[in-house]
C-alpha positions as CSV (number, residue, x, y, z in Angstrom):
1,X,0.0,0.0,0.0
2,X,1.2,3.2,-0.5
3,X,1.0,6.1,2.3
4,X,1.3,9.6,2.5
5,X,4.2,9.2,5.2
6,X,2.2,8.8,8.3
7,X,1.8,4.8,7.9
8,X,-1.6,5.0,6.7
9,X,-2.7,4.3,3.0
10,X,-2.9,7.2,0.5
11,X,-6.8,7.3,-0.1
12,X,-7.7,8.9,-3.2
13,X,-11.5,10.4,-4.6
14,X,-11.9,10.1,-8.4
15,X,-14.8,12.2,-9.6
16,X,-16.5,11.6,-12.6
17,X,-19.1,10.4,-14.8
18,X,-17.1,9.2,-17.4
19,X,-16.8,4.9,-17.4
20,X,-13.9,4.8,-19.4
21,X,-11.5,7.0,-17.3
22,X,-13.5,6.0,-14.0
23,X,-11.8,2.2,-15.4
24,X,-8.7,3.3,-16.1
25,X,-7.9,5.6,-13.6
26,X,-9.0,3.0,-10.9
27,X,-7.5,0.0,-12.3
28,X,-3.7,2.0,-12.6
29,X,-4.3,3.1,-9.0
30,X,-5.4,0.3,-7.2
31,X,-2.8,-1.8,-9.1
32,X,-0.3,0.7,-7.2
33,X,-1.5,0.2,-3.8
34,X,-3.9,3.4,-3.5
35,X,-7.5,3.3,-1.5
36,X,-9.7,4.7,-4.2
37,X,-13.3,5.4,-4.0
38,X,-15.3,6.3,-7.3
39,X,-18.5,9.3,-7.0
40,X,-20.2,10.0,-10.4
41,X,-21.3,13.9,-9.7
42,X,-20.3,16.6,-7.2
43,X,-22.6,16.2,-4.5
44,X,-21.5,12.3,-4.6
45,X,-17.7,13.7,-4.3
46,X,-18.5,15.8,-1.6
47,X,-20.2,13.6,0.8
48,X,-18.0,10.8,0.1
49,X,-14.8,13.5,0.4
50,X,-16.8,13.8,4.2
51,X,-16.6,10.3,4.8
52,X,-13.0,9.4,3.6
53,X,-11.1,12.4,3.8
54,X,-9.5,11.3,0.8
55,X,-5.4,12.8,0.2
56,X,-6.1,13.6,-3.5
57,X,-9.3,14.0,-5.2
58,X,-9.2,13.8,-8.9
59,X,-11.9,15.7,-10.5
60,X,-13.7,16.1,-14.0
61,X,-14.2,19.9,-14.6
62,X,-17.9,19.2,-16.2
63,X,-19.9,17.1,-13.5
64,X,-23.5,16.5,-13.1
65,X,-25.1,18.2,-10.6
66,X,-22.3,20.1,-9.2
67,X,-19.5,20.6,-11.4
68,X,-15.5,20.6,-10.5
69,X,-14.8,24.0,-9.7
70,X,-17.9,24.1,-7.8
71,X,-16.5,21.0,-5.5
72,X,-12.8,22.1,-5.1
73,X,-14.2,25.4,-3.9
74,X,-16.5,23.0,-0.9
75,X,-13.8,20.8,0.2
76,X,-11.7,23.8,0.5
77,X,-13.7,25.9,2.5
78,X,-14.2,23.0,4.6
């Protein structure tokens, strides 16, 4: 597994609602020891970005429902 340097694994939060890259982004990151959870739209990202407090969250500028921007600006402000 990899970490973040504090023993724990490196959780990551991939944002989108695109199959294809959902696929391939999961599979190359889980194949390199990564936790990473999958949310199709904004509001998705943001309440799972509650409930893993993920190190990186990869996100498609374009969303449903909430796009990108929108969600980088929530889990900053939080």
């Amino acid at each position: 597994m990899k970490s973040v340097g504090r023993g724990q694994p490196t959780k990551i939060l991939i944002v989108d609602d695109e199959p294809q890259i959902i696929r391939v982004l999961r599979t190359a990151l889980s194949t390199q020891g990564y936790i990473v959870r999958i949310a199709a739209n904004g509001i998705e990202g943001s309440d799972s970005a509650r409930d893993l407090k993920p190190d990186l969250v990869i996100t498609d500028v374009s969303t449903p429902e909430m796009n990108g921007v929108e969600l980088c600006r929530e889990l900053r402000a939080n």
